[in-house]
C-alpha positions in Angstrom: 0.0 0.0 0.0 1.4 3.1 -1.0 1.9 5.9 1.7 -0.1 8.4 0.5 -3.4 6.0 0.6 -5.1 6.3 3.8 -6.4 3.3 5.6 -8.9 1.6 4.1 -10.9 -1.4 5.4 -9.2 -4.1 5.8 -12.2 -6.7 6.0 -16.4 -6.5 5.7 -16.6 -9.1 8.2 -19.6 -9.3 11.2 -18.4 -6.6 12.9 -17.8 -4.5 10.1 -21.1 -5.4 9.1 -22.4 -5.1 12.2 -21.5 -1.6 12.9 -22.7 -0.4 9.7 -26.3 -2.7 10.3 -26.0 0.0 13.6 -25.2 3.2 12.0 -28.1 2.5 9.5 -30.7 1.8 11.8 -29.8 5.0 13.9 -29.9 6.9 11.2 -33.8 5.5 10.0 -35.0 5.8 13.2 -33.3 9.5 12.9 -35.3 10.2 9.6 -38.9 8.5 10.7 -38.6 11.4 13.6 -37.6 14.0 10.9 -39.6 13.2 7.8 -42.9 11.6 6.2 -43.3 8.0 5.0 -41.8 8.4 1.8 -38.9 10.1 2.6 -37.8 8.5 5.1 -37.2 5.1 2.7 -36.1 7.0 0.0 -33.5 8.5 2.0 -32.2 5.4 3.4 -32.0 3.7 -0.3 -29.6 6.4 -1.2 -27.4 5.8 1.2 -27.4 2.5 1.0 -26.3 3.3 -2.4 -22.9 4.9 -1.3 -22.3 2.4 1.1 -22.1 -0.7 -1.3 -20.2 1.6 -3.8 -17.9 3.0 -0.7 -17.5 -0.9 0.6 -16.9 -1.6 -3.9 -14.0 0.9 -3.3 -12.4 -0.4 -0.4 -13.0 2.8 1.3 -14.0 2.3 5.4 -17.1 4.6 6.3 -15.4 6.9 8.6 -12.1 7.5 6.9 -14.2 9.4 3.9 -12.9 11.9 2.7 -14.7 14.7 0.8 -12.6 13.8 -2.5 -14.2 10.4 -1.7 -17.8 11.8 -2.3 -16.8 13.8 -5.1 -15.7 10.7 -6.6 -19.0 9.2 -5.7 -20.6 12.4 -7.3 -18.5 11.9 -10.8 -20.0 8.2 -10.6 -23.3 8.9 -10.2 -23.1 11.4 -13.3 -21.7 8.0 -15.5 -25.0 6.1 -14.3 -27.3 5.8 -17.8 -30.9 4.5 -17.3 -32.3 1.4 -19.0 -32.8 3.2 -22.3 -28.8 4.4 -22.2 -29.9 8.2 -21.0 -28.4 9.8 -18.5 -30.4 10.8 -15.2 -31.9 13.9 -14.4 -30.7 16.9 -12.5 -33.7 15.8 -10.2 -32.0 12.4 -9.3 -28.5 13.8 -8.7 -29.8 16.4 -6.3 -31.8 14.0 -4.4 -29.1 11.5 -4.5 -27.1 14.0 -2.6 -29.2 15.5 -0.3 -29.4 12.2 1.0 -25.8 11.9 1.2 -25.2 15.4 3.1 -27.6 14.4 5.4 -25.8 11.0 6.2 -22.4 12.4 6.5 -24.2 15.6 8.6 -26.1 13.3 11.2 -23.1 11.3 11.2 -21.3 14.6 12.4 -23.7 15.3 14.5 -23.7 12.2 16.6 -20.0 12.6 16.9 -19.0 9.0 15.0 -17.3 11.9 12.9 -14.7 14.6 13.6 -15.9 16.7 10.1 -18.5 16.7 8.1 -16.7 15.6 4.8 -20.3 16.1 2.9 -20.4 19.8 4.0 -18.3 21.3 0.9 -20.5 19.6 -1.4 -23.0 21.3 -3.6 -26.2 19.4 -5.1 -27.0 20.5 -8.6 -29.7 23.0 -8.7 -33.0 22.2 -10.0 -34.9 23.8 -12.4 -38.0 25.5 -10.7 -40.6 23.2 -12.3 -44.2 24.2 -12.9 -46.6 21.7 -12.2 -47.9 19.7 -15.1 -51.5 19.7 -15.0 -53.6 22.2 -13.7 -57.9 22.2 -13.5 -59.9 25.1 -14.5 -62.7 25.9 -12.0 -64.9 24.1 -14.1 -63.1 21.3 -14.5 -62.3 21.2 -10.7 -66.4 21.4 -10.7 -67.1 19.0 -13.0 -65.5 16.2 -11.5 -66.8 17.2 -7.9 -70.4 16.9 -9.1 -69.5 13.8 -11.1 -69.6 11.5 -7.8 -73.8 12.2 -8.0 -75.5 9.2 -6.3 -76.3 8.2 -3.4 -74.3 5.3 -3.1 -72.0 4.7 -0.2 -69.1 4.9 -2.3 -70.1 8.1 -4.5 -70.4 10.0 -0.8 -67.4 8.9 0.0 -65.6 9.5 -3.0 -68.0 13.5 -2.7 -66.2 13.7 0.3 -62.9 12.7 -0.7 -62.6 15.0 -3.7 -64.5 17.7 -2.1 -61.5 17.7 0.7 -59.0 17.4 -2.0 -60.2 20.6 -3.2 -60.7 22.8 -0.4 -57.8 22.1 1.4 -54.9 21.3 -1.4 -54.1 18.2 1.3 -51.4 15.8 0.0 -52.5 12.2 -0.5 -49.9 11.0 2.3 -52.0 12.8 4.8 -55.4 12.4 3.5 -55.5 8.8 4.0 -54.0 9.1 7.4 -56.8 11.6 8.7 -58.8 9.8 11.5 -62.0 11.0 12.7 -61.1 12.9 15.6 -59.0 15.3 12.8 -62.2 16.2 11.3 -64.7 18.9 13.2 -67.3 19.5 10.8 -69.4 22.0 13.1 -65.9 24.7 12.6 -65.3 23.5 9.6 -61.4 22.8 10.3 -59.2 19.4 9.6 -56.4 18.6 11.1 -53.2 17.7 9.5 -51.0 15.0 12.3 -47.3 15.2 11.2 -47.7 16.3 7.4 -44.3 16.3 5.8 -41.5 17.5 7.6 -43.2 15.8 10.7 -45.5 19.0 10.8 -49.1 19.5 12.2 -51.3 22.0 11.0 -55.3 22.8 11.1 -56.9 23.9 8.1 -60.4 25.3 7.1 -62.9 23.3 4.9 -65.3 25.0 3.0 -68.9 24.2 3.4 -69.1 22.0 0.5 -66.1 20.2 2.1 -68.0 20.0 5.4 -71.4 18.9 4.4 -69.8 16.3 1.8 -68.2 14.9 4.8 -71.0 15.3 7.7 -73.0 13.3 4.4 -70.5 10.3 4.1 -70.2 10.0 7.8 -74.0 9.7 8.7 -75.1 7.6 5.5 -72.1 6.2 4.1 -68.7 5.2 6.1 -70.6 2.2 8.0 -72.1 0.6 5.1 -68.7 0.1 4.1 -68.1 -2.9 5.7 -67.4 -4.5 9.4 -64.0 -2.9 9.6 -65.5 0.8 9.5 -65.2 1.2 13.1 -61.7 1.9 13.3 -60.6 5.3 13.5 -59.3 6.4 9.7 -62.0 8.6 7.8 -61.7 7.3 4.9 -62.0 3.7 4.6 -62.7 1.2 1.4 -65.5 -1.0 0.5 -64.2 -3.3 2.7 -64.1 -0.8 5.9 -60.1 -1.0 5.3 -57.7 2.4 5.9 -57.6 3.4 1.8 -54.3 3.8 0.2 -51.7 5.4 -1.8 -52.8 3.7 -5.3 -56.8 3.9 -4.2 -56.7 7.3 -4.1 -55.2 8.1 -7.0 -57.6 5.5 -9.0 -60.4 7.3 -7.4 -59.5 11.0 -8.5 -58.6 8.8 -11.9 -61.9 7.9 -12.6 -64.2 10.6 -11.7 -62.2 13.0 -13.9 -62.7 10.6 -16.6 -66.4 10.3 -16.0 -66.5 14.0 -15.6 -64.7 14.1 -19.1 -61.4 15.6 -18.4 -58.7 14.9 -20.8 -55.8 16.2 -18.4 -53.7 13.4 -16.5 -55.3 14.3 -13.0 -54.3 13.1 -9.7 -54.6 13.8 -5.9 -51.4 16.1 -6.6 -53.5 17.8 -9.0 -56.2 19.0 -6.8 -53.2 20.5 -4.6 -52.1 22.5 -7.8 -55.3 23.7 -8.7 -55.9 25.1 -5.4 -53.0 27.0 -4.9 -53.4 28.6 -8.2 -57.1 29.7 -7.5 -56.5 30.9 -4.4 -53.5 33.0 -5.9 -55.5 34.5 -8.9 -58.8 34.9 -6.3 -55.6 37.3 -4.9 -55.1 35.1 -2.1 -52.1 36.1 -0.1 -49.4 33.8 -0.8 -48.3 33.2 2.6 -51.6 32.0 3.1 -51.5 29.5 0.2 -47.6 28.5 2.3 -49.8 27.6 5.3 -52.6 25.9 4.1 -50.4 23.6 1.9 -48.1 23.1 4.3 -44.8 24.4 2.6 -42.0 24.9 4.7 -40.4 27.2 2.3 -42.1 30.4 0.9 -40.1 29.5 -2.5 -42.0 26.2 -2.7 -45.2 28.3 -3.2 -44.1 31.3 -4.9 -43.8 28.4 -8.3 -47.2 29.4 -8.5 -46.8 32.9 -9.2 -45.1 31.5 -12.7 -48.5 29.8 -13.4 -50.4 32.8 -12.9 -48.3 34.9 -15.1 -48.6 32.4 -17.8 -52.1 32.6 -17.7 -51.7 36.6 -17.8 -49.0 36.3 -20.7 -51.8 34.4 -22.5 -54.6 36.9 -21.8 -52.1 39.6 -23.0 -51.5 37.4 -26.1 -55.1 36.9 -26.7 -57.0 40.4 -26.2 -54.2 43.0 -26.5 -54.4 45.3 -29.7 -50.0 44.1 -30.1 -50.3 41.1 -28.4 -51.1 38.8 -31.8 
């Protein structure tokens, strides 16, 4: 070994292996307190990532250096998908975020004398605008879709009547419980949104009868299991998921005739950019939607002035 090599692992044996299995734990259990569902994993994937190319390179955990993670950053760059393309800004800055907050809980623990993360600099991201965005009347036309009186149509009323009025994400919609939910104010409460947040919300009145309507006529038809304490439950009187949700907002768009792609994530888009041309304060918009940065919000400035740039286009006596 050459004397300007540091010392590198000499063996990934148990306790090696066992260390590492320790580190990695402490750091999920560090990232469940931090962040939501999603993140948390996603997080922990990526860094499994640079371990198995950090253990590929010989290189022990706590002897990394930040040439070491520039290395890794060069490597990730040489990554080409399935189809031979390389990845997107969007996965290299996620890839090390995840990394900087490794190294920097790793720091702050004190397994580490420096942070050898800290000098690193994620690729910025474009500011993207969202994809798909309802009119009002769209928005309407797949609320007023959901028109029986079936169990499931008032609970589907109520689901996409909350989507609307309160731009909730579909992580925490399907965790609200009934105690979240007071009707009678007209306020929901969000339990540890993203970033582990809470936050209470009004519902508008279409919100709140849609929901006093599902609770008194549908939500126990739905099977033996609608006892438990989630609001919105399946057919089955299950909690509903990820992939329900989304098939639900799916299908009543279709039946409502929409042609856009339109998810739960599209409601949240929709609102934010109503309430901003209804001249909504935008640090209101930040606080119902739960954004922990004003900069996350003001993206939807960009949609208005699109709109404007097109109304400009359209009716101005240069604007053709």
């Amino acid at each position: 070994m050459t004397p300007n090599l540091r010392k590198r692992e000499r063996s990934h044996g148990p306790s090696v292996s066992r260390r590492l299995s320790q580190v990695l734990r402490l750091y999920r259990e560090d990232l469940d307190l931090r962040y939501g569902e999603r993140t948390a994993p996603e997080y922990h994937s990526r860094v499994r990532r640079l371990l198995a190319w950090l253990k590929d390179k010989h290189v022990a955990l706590f002897s990394v250096r930040t040439e070491d993670l520039l290395a890794y950053q060069t490597h990730l760059l040489s990554l080409r998908t399935g189809e031979g393309r390389a990845y997107s800004v969007g996965f290299h800055h996620n890839q090390l975020v995840a990394v900087k907050s490794f190294f920097r809980f790793l720091y702050r623990r004190g397994m580490m004398l420096a942070d050898p993360a800290a000098p690193l600099e994620p690729p910025r991201q474009e500011t993207r605008l969202p994809r798909s965005i309802l009119t009002v009347r769209e928005a309407r036309a797949i609320l007023e879709a959901a028109s029986t009186r079936s169990p499931t149509d008032l609970r589907d009323r109520a689901i996409l009547e909350t989507l609307y009025a309160t731009g909730i994400r579909v992580s925490e919609l399907i965790h609200l419980t009934l105690s979240d939910v007071d009707t009678e104010e007209r306020t929901l409460r969000v339990v540890r949104g993203k970033g582990r947040k809470d936050r209470a919300v009004p519902l508008t009145q279409a919100a709140s009868e849609a929901i006093d309507d599902y609770l008194a006529h549908a939500r126990g038809q739905l099977g033996p299991r609608a006892s438990e304490r989630h609001l919105f439950v399946t057919t089955h009187g299950a909690p509903m998921h990820r992939m329900g949700m989304s098939l639900l907002v799916k299908r009543w768009a279709f039946q409502a005739g929409i042609k856009k792609r339109v998810t739960p994530h599209t409601f949240r888009h929709s609102v934010a950019t109503h309430l901003l041309k209804g001249r909504a304060d935008i640090r209101h918009i930040q606080a119902l939607l739960g954004h922990a940065s004003l900069a996350t919000t003001e993206r939807y400035t960009h949609v208005a002035i699109e709109d404007l740039r097109e109304v400009v286009k359209r009716a101005h006596p240069r604007g053709r």
